[in-house]
C-alpha positions as CSV (number, residue, x, y, z in Angstrom):
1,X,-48.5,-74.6,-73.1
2,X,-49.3,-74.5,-69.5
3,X,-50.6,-70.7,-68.0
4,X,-47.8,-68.6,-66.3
5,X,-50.0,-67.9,-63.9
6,X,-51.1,-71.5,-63.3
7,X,-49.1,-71.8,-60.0
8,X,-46.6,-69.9,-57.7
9,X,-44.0,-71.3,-55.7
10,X,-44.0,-70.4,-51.9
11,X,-41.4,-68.4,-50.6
12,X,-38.6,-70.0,-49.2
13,X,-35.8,-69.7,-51.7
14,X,-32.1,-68.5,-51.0
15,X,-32.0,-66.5,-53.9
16,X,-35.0,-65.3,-55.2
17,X,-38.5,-66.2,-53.8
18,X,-41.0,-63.9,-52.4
19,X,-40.9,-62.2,-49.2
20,X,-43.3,-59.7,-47.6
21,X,-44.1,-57.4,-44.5
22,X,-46.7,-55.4,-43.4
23,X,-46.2,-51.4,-43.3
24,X,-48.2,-49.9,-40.4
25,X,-49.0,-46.0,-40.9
26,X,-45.9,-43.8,-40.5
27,X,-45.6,-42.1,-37.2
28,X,-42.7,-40.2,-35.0
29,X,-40.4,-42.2,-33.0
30,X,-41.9,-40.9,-29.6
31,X,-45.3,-42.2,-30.5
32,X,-46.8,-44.7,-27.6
33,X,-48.2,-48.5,-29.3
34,X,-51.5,-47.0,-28.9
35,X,-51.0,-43.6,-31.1
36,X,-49.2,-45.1,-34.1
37,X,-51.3,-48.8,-34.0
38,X,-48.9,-51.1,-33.0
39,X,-48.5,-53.5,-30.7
40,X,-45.3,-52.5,-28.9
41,X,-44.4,-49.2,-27.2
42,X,-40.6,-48.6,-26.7
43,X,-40.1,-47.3,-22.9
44,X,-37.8,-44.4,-22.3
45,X,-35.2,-46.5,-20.9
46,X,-34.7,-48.3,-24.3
47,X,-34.5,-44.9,-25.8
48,X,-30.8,-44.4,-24.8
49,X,-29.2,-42.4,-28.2
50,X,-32.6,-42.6,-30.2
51,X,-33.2,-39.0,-32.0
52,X,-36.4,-37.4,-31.1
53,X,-36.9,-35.6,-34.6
54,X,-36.0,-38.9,-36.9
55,X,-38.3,-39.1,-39.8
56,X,-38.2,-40.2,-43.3
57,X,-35.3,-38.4,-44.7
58,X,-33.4,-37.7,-41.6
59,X,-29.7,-38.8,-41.2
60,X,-29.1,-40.5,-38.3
61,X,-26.9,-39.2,-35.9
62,X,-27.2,-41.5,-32.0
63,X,-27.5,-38.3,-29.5
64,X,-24.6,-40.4,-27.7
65,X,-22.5,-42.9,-28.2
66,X,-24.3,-46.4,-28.7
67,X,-22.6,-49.9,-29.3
68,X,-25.0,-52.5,-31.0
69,X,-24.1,-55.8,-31.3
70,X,-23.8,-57.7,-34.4
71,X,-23.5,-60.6,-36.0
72,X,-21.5,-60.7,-38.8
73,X,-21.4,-63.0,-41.6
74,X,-17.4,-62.1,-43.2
75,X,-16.8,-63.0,-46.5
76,X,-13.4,-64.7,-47.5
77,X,-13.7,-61.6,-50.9
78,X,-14.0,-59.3,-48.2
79,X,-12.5,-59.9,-45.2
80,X,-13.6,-58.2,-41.8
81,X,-11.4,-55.1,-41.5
82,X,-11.8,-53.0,-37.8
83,X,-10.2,-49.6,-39.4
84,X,-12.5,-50.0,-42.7
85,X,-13.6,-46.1,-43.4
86,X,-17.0,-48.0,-43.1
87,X,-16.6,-48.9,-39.2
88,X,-15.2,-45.8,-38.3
89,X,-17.2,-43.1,-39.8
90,X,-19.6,-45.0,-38.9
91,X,-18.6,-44.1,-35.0
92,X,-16.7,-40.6,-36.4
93,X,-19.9,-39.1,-37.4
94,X,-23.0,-41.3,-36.4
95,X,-21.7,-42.5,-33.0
96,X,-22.4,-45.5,-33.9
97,X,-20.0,-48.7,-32.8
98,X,-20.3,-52.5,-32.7
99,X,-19.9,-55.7,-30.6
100,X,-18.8,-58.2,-33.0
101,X,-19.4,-61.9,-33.6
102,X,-18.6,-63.2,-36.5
103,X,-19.1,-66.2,-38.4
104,X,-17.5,-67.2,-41.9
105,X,-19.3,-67.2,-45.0
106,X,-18.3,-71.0,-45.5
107,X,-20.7,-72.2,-42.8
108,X,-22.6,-68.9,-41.8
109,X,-26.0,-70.7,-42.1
110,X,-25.0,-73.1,-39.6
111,X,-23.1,-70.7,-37.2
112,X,-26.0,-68.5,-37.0
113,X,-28.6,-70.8,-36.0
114,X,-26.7,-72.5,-33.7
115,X,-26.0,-69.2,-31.9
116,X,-29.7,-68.0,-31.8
117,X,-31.2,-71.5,-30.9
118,X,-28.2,-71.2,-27.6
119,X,-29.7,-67.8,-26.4
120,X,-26.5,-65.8,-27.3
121,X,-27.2,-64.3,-30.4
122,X,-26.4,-60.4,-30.7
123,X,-28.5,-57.7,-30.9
124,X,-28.8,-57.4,-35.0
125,X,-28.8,-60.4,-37.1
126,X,-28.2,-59.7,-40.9
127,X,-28.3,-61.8,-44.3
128,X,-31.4,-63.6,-43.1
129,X,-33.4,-65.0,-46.2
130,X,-37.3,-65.4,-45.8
131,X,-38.0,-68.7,-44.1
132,X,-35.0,-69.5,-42.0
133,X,-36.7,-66.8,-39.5
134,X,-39.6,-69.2,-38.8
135,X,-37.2,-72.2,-36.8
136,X,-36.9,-69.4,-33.8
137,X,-40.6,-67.9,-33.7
138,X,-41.7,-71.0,-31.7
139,X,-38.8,-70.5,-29.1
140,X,-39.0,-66.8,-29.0
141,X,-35.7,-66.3,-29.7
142,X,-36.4,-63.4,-32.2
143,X,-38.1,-60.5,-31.8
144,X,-41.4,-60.0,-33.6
145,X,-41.2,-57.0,-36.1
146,X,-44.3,-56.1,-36.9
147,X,-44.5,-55.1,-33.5
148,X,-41.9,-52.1,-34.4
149,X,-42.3,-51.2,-38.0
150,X,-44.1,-47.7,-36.7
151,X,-40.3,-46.7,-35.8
152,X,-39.0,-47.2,-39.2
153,X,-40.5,-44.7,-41.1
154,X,-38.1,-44.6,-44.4
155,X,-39.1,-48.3,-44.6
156,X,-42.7,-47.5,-44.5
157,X,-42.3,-45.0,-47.0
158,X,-40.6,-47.4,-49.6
159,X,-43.5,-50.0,-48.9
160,X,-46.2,-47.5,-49.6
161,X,-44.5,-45.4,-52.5
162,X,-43.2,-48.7,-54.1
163,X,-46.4,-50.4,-53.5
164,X,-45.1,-53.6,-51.6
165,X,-48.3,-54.2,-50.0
166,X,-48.7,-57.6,-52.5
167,X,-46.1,-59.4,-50.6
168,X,-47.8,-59.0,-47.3
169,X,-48.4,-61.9,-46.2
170,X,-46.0,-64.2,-46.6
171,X,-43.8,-62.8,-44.2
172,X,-46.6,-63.7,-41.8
173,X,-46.2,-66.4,-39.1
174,X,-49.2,-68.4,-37.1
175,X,-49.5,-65.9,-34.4
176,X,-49.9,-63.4,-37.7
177,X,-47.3,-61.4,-36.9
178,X,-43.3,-61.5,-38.9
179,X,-40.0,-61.7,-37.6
180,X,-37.8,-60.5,-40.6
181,X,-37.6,-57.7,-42.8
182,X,-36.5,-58.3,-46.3
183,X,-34.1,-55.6,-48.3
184,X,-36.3,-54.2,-51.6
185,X,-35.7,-53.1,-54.4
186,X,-38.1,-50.6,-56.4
187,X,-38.3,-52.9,-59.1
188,X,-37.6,-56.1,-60.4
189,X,-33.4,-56.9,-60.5
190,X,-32.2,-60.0,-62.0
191,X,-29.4,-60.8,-61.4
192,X,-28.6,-64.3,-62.6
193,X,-28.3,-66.3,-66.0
194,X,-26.2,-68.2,-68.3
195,X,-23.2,-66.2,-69.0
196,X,-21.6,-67.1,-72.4
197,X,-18.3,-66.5,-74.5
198,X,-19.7,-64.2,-76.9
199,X,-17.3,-63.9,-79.5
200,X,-17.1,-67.4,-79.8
201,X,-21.2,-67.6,-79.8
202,X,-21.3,-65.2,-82.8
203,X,-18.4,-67.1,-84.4
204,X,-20.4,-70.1,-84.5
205,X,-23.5,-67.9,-85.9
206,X,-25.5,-67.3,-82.7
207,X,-25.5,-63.3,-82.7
208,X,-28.9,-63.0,-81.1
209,X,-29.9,-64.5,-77.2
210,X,-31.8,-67.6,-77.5
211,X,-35.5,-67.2,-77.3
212,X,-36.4,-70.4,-75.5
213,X,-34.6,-73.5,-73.5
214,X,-35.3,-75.4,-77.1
215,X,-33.0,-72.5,-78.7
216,X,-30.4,-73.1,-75.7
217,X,-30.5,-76.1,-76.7
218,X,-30.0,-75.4,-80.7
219,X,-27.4,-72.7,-79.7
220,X,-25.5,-75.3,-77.8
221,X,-25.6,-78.2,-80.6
222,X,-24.1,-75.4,-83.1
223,X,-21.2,-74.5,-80.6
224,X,-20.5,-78.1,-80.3
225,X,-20.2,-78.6,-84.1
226,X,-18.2,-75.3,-84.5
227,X,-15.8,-76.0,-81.2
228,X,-15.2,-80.0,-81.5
229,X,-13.5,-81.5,-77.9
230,X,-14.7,-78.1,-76.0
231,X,-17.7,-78.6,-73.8
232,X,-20.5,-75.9,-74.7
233,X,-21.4,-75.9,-71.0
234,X,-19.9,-76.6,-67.9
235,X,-21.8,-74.9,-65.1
236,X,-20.8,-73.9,-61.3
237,X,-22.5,-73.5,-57.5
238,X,-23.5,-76.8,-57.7
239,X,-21.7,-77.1,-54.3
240,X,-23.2,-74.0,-53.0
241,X,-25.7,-75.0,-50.5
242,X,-25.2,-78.5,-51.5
243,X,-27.9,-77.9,-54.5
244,X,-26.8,-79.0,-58.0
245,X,-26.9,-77.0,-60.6
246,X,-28.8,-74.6,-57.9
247,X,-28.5,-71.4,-59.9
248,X,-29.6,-73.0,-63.5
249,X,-32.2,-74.7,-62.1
250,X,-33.4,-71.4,-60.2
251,X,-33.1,-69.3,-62.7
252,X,-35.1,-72.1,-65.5
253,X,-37.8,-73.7,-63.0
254,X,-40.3,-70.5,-63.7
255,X,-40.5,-71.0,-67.2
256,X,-41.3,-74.7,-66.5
257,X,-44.2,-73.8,-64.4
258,X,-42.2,-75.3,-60.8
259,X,-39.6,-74.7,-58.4
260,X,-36.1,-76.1,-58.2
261,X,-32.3,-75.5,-57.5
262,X,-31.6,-72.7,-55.6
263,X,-35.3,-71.8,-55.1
264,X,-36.5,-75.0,-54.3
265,X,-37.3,-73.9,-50.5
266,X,-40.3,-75.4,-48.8
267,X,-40.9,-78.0,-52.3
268,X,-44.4,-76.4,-52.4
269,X,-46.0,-75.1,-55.4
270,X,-49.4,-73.3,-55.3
271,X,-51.7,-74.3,-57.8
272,X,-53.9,-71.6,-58.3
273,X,-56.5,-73.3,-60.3
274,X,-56.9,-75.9,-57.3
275,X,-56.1,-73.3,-54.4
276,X,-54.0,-75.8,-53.1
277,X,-50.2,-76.8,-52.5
278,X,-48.3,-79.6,-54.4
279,X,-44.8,-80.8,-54.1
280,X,-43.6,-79.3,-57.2
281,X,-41.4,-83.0,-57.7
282,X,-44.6,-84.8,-58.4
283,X,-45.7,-81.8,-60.5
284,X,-45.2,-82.2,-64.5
285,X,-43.2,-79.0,-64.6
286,X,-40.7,-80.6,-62.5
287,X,-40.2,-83.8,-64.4
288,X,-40.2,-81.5,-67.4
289,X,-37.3,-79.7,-66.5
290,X,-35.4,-82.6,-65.3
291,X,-36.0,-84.3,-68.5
292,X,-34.6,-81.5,-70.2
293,X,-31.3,-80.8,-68.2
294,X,-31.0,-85.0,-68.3
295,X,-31.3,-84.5,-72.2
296,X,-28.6,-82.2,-72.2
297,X,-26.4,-84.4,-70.9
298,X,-27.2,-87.5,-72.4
299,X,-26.3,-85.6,-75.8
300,X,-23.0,-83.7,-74.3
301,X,-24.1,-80.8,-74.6
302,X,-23.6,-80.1,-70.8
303,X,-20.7,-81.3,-68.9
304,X,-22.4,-84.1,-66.3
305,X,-18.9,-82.8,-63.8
306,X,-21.2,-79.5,-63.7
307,X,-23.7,-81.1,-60.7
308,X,-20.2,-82.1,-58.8
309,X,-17.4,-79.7,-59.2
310,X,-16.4,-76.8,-57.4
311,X,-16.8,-73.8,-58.6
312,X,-12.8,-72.9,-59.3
313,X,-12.8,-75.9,-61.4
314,X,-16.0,-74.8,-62.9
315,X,-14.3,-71.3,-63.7
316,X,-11.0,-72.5,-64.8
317,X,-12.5,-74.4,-67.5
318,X,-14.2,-71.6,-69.0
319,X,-11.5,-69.1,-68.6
320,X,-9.2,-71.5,-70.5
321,X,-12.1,-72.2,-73.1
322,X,-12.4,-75.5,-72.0
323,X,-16.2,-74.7,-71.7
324,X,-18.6,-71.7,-73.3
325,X,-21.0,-70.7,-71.2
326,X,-21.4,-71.4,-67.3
327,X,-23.7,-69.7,-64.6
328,X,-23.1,-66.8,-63.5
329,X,-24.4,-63.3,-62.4
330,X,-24.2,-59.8,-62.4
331,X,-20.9,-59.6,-60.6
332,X,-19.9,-62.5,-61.8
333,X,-19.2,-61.5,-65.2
334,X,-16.7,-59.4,-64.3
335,X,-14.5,-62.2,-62.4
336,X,-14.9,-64.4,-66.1
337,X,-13.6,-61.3,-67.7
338,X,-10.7,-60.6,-65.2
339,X,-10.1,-64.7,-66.1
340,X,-9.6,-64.1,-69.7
341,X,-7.5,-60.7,-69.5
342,X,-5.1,-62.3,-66.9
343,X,-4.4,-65.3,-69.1
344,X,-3.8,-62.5,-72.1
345,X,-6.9,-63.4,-74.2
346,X,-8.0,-59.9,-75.3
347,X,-10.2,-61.2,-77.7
348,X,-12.6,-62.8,-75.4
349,X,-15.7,-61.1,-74.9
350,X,-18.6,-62.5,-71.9
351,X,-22.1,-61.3,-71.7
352,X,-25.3,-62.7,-69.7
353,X,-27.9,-64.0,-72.0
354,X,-31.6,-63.0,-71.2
355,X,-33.0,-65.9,-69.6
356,X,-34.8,-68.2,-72.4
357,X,-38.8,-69.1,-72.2
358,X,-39.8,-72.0,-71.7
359,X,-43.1,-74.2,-72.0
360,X,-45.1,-72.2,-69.0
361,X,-44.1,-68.8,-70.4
362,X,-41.5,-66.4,-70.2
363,X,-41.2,-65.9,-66.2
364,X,-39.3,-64.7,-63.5
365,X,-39.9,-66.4,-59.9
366,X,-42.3,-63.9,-57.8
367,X,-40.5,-62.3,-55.0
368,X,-37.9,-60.1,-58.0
369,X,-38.2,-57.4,-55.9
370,X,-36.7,-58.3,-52.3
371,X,-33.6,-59.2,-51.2
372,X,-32.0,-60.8,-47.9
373,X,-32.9,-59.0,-44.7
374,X,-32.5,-59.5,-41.0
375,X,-33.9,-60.5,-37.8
376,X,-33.3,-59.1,-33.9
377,X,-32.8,-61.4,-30.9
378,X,-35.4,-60.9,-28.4
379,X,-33.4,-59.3,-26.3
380,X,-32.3,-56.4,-28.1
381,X,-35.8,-54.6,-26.8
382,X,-34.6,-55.3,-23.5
383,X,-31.5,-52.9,-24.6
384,X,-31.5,-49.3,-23.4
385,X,-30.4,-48.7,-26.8
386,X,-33.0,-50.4,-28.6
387,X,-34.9,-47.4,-30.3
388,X,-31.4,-46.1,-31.8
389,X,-31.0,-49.8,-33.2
390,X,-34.2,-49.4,-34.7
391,X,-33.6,-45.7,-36.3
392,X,-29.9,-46.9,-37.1
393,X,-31.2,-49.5,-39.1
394,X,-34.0,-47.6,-40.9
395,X,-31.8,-45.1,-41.9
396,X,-28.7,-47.6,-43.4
397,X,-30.9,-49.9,-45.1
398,X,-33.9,-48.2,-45.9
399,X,-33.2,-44.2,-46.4
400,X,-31.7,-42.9,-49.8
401,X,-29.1,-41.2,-47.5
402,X,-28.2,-44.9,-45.8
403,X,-28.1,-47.0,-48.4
404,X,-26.1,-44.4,-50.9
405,X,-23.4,-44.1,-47.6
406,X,-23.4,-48.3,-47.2
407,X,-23.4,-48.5,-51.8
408,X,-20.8,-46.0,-52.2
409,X,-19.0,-44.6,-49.1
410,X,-17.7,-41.2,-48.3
411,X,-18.4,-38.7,-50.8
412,X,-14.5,-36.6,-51.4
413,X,-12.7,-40.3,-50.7
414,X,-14.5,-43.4,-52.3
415,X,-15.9,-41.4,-54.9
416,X,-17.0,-37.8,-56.3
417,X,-20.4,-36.6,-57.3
418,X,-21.6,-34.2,-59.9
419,X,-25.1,-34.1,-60.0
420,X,-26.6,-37.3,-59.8
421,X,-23.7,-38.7,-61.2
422,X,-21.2,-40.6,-59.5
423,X,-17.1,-41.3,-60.0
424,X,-15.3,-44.0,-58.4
425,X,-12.0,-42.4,-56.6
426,X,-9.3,-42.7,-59.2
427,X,-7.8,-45.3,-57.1
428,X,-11.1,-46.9,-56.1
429,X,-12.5,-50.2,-58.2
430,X,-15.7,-51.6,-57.7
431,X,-16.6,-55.0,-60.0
432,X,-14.5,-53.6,-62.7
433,X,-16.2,-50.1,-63.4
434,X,-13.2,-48.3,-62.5
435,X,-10.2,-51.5,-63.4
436,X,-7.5,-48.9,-63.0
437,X,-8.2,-48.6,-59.1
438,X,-6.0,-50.2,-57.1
439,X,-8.3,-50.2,-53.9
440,X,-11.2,-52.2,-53.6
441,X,-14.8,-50.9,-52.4
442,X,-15.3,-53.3,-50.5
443,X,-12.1,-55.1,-49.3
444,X,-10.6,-52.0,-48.8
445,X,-13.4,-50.0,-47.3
446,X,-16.0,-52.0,-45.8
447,X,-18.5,-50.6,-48.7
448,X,-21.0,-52.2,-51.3
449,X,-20.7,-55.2,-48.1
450,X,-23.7,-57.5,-48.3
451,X,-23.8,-57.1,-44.6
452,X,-24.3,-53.9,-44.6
453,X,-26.5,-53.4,-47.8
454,X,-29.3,-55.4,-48.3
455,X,-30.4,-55.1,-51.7
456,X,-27.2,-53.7,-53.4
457,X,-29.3,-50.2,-54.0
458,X,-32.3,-50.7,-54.1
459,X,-33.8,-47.4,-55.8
460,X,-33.6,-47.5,-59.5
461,X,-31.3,-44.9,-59.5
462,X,-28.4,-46.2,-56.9
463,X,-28.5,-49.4,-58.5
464,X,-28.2,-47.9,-61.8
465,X,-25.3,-46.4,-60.7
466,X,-22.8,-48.9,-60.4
467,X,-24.0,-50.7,-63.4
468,X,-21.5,-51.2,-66.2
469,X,-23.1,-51.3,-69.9
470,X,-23.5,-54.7,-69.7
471,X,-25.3,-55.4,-66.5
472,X,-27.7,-52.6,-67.7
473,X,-28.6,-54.1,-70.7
474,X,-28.6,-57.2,-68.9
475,X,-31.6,-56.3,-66.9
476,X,-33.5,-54.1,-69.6
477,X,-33.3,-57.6,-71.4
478,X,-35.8,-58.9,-69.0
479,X,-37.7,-55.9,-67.9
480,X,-40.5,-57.6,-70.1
481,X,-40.9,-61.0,-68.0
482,X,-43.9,-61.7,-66.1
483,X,-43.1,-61.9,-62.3
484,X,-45.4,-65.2,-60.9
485,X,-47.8,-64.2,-58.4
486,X,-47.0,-64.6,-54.6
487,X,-48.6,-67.8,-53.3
488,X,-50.7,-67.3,-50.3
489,X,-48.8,-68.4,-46.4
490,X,-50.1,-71.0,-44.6
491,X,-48.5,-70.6,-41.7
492,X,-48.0,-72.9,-39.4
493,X,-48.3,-74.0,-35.4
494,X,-45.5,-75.4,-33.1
495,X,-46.5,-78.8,-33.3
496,X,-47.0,-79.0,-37.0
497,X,-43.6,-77.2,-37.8
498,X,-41.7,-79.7,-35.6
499,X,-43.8,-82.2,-37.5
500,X,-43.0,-80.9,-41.2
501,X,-39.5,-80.5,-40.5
502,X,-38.9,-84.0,-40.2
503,X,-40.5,-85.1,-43.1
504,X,-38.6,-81.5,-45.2
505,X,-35.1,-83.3,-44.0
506,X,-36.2,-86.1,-45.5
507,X,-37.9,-85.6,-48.8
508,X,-35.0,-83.0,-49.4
509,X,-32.5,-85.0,-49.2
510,X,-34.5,-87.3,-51.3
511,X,-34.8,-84.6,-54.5
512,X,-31.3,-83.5,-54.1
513,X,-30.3,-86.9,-54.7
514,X,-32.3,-87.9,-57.4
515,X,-33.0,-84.9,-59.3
516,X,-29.0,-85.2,-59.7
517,X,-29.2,-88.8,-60.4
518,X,-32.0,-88.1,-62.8
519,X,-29.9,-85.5,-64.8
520,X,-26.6,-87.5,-65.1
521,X,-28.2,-90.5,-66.0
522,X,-27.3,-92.4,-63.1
523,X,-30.9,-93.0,-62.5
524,X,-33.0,-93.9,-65.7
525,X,-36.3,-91.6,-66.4
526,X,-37.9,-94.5,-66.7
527,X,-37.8,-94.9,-63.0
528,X,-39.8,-91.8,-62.4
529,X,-42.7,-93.5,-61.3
530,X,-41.1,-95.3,-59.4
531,X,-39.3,-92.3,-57.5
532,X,-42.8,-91.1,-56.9
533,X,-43.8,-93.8,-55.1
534,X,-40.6,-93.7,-52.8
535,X,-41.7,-89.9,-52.2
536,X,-44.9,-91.0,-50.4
537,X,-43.2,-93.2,-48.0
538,X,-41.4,-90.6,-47.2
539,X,-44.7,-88.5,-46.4
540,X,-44.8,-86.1,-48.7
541,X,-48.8,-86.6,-49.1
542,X,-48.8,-86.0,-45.2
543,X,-46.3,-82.8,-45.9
544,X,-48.2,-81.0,-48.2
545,X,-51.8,-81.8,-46.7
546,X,-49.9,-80.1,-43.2
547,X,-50.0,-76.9,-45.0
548,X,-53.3,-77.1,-46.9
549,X,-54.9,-77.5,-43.7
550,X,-52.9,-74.9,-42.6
551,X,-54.1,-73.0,-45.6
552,X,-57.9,-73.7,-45.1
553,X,-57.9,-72.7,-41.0
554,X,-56.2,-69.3,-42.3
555,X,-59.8,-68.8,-44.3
């Protein structure tokens, strides 16, 4: 069995992978660059609205009306509303309003780069994973914010009484300084795994959550046997971010000692032993995992339409028990549920299985504890508001008070509280804990909007709140995993990222393709070698020795 702690991936990942910041001593707002140790003072004419008492703990209130603008990434669940309670009580009671450009979910990615790399990006740019920040350092389109943490004291607070200080520096860019701040939680929150149909999974004898990916694999043979001409696993998201089987392959690579799927980022893999990058495809852990997924098909255990079909055909399948057990998440379980009860099958019961070991241990990917952040243009310091935008976002995202107002709304309307307990509005649902409510959170009210809340909580307690049963024993499940160490940043110049983003395209492209190929059997194993030697003439010894030499000049 290979150590757990063998290697780390580098951040990079959509979903999961580490990010980091650095937390500069607490301070008031008014404090000059000099006082408080930062590099950037904030001159009174970008103080427009900024309070002059905000501290850690303080509600935000602008002294006058402010208008920020914002870039807004509207989800087709949730569509962008302009009377959501959200919007206006945000300019009711915080004086607080927005400029908005918005950009669909379906092609946000895209949308958003192309408006920051034209020079007209708004002020605040949210859902911004770690890595897709370092494309505009070079061009100073962002703003560097490590130059302005000193006027964010809630999330200093969080990063010293949480004790973030471990993912420092791989938010860190050449010029040592980060661009993005990353959502956090104050501990680890999985959120994905295999969700399966449970009654039919203890029908067939499997009462208790496969141990490993060899007892997947067990669990899977016996479902076949006991459900002849139903698949016992047809997965979706495969056409998310044009990664297939991105969320299995996310959520299994850990446990095979490499990266992949969803969190395949960068394609680097720190080996710790050699203090050194690889391209986790040419690692064993790779071809390991590939193998296994491949065998899975190969023995129809795994439906090969799983690394092609959308994710409503995905879904339909398992909601009409044409499959068992598909990807899924959190949430997600409660949309497979809603499936079965609106096609009148009250006997089906969904759960998320903790996610099996595998031959490099029983892992979770480093970086469990942040979530999607955000980025400013560079010329939101040039804003007489700019200090308010900095205190407004401290306070939403990073204060109890914030990030309970973004999670559950206004306290009389969208819920009740008693205590530290919390009651949806009788008419109020949010992902099924109240299914009588005819009014949705988030559709209805702007709330529990991934826009506006980073890391859905993040305190123990706020997330624990809106957990049903399930989720809760979801997570306590794999409260036991070892989170991989965060590799080390080897950040790089101008001319080398222009460089390595030529060859990235490239060898991308290249694993996409023939890790699917690979896995459906298009592409015999036997060619691996073979696939190998096609990787190095697309420079992928050039690629990674960029970033060890980046590595080494760091010191």
């Amino acid at each position: 069995m290979r150590s757990a702690r063998k290697r780390a991936g580098v951040a990079a990942s959509i979903a999961v992978l580490a990010l980091a910041l650095t937390a500069a001593c607490s301070s008031g707002d008014g404090a000059t660059a000099e006082e408080t140790g930062g590099d950037a003072g904030i001159p009174e004419a970008n103080r427009v609205g900024a309070m002059e008492d905000f501290a850690a703990g303080t509600e935000f209130v602008a002294t006058e009306p402010v208008t920020f603008g914002l870039l807004y990434r509207d989800h087709p669940n949730y569509p962008l509303k302009e009377d959501w309670l959200f919007l206006t009580e945000l300019k009711d009671k915080h004086n607080v309003d927005f400029d908005i450009t918005s950009a669909p979910l379906s092609d946000w990615d895209q949308k958003k780069s192309l408006i920051i790399s034209s020079g007209d990006a708004p002020e605040f740019i949210p859902v911004t994973y770690k890595g897709q920040e370092t494309q505009f350092v070079a061009g100073g389109a962002i703003l560097p914010l490590s130059d302005y943490v000193q006027y964010m004291p809630n999330f200093q607070q969080k990063i010293e009484e949480w004790g973030m200080q471990d993912y420092l520096d791989s938010l860190e860019q050449a010029d040592g300084k980060y661009y993005m701040l990353p959502g956090l939680y104050e501990s680890p929150q999985p959120q994905y795994s295999i969700a399966v149909r449970k009654d039919l999974w203890d029908a067939a004898g499997l009462t208790e959550d496969p141990e490993t990916w060899d007892d997947f694999r067990d669990a899977l043979e016996k479902l076949k046997a006991a459900n002849p001409g139903v698949w016992p696993m047809s997965d979706r998201w495969s056409t998310t971010n044009n990664s297939p089987l991105g969320a299995t392959l996310n959520i299994a690579a850990p446990n095979f000692d490499t990266i992949a799927g969803w969190g395949f980022g960068q394609g680097l893999w720190f080996d710790e032993d050699e203090e050194k990058f690889v391209y986790a495809p040419t690692t064993d852990g790779y071809k390991d995992l590939v193998e296994y997924f491949a065998g899975l098909v190969e023995d129809g255990l795994l439906d090969p339409e799983s690394l092609t079909q959308d994710d409503d055909t995905a879904i339909q399948k398992f909601g009409s028990g044409q499959s068992l057990a598909i990807s899924g998440n959190t949430q997600e379980v409660t949309t497979y549920r809603k499936t079965f009860t609106e096609a009148g099958n009250a006997s089906a019961d969904v759960k998320l299985i903790r996610v099996p070991a595998g031959p490099a241990g029983d892992n979770v990917a480093s970086g469990s504890r942040i979530a999607s952040g955000f980025m400013l243009s560079s010329a939101a310091k040039d804003s007489p508001h700019f200090l308010a935008l900095l205190q407004w976002i401290d306070w939403l995202y990073y204060s109890d008070q914030g990030i309970e107002f973004a999670q559950w709304g206004v306290e009389g309307t969208t819920y009740t509280k008693d205590g530290d307990t919390r009651t949806l509005a009788a008419d109020v649902d949010w992902n099924g804990l109240n299914p009588a409510g005819t009014k949705k959170l988030n559709a209805d009210f702007g709330f529990s909007n991934g826009v506006f809340m980073f890391a859905n909580g993040t305190t123990d307690e706020l997330i624990g709140s809106m957990q049903s049963d399930s989720t809760r024993a979801f997570v306590e499940s794999m409260a036991d995993k070892e989170e991989l160490p965060i590799a080390p940043t080897a950040p790089l110049d101008e001319m080398q990222q222009e460089q390595v983003t030529l060859w990235q395209s490239a060898l991308n492209d290249s694993v996409l393709q023939n890790t699917a190929a690979f896995i459906l059997g298009s592409r015999p194993l036997s060619e691996w070698d073979a696939w190998m030697t096609e990787l190095k003439g697309l420079n992928v010894d050039q690629y990674v020795d960029t970033y060890n030499q980046a590595l080494a000049a760091k010191g």
